[in-house]
C-alpha positions, 0 to 999 in steps of 0.5 A: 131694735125691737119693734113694739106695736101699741093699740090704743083707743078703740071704740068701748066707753075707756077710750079716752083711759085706753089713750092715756095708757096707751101714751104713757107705755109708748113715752116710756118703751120708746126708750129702748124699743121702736114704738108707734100707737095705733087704733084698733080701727079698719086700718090695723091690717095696713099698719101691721103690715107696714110697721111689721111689729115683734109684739103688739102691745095691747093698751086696750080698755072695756069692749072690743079690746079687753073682752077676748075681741082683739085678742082673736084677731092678733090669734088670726095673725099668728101675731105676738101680743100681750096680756090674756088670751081669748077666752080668758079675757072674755070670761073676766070681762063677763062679770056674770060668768066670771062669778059663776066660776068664783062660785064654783071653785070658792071664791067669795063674791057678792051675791047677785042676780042677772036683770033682763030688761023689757018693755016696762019691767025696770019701771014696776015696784016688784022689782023692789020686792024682788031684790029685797027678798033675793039681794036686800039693800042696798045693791050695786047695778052695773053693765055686765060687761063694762069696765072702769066702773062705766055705768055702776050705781049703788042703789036704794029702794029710793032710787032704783028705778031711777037708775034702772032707767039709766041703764036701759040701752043695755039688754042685761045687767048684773045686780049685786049685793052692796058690801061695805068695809075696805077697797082692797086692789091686788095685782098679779105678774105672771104667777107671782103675787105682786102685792096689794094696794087699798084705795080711801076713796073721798066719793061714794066708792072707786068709781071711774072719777075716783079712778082716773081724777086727780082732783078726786083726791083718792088715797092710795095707802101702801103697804096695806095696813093688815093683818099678814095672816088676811094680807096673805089670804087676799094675795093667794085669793087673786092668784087663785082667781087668776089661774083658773080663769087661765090669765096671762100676764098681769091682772088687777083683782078689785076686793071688798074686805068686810067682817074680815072676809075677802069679797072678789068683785071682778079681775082685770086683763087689762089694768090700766097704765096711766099715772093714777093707775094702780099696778105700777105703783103696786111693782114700784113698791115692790121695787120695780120700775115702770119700764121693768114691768113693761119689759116683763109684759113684752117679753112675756108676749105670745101667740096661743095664750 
């Protein structure tokens, strides 16, 4: 019987997301495999070695476990493991890096620009000026390298500094144009189009509540309700993406389609695996069932991703 090893919680802000996951593939592997659920923590070398694992399955979120961190460590141990690679998963996570790749192999994204903080620079009203000549309002501002939304406000000229201020414990950010129109999610297998999903959500935008709360009461509508001509562009756009950030296994691209163009908002390595989350929906529509689609990611498992 095949022996799967399950990383879950860590330290990043998506602990609590990474445990949910990390509990929902352990209930549905154990089935067929061996399974045990272990933290990325001091002890992960005694418990490799003890449970001596064919696949270490990574249910890791946000830093430290989505950002090409753990990755290096499974490479040191020459142990098999799931999902992207090292370099992949820290260039995906970056979401600056990750835009100057979309940039240059043209891909749309929102326009953007990287925001270092000093001692008072957050405080003064040029920067106001600043986003309204470069950006214009509203913006989006968020940690460089979150995920699940950690920390993301939309912003006006209103309320900027205000929540300048309430990212200041990063050094840097990102600041990104805010564009309307529809949420569009679309999840990739390998090198195979999965399909797509779009998200109504009833807050503001898909933020971690809308997320990860069943009471945010998100709308979930699939097949998306589009033109096959623009359904086909979004699904050829996130495998594009996937490919030339050289991903592995499964990932999630979040889109914004507005005045019929497709805007990529960030590629995820690490898509969640909980009941709201998307991808397993995504696979059940396309007649996949939740265990087929972690088999698919065990057996796809390796060293030298």
């Amino acid at each position: 019987m095949k022996r799967i090893l399950i990383l879950g919680g860590g330290i990043s802000k998506e602990r609590q997301i990474s445990l949910q996951t990390a509990n929902q593939v352990n209930k549905i592997l154990k089935k067929k495999f061996k399974t045990a659920i272990c933290e990325p923590n001091n002890s992960l070398l005694k418990n490799i070695k003890k449970f001596k694992p064919n696949v270490v399955f990574n249910a890791l979120h946000g830093r430290f476990g989505e950002d090409g961190f753990i990755q290096s460590i499974l490479e040191r141990l020459k142990m098999k493991y799931t999902h992207s690679g090292v370099l992949s998963s820290f260039l995906a996570m970056n979401k600056i890096l990750s835009k100057e790749i979309f940039n240059k192999n043209k891909i749309l994204t929102p326009k953007y620009l990287k925001f270092i903080f000093t001692d008072n620079n957050y405080k003064s009203k040029n920067i106001i000026k600043l986003l309204e000549k470069k950006l214009n309002f509203p913006v989006v501002i968020k940690p460089i390298n979150e995920g699940s939304s950690v920390d993301v406000f939309i912003c006006t000229k209103k309320n900027i500094l205000k929540n300048l201020k309430k990212l200041r414990k990063y050094n840097e950010i990102i600041i990104e144009k805010y564009i309307g129109g529809r949420e569009i999610q679309v999840a990739i297998l390998g090198n195979k189009k999965l399909g797509a999903i779009e998200l109504k959500p009833k807050r503001k935008f898909y933020d971690y509540a809308a997320k990860y709360n069943a009471k945010a009461m998100t709308e979930h509508i699939i097949p998306v309700k589009i033109e096959n001509k623009y359904l086909n562009n979004v699904l050829n756009i996130a495998l594009k993406a996937h490919k030339i950030l050289k991903c592995k296994g499964v990932t999630r691209s979040d889109f914004k389609f507005y005045k019929n163009k497709f805007y990529l908002l960030e590629i995820n390595t690490q898509p969640g695996m909980t009941k709201l989350s998307l991808v397993p929906e995504i696979a059940a529509h396309k007649g996949i069932s939740f265990f087929k689609l972690l088999e698919w990611i065990i057996k796809d498992a390796s060293i030298n991703r």
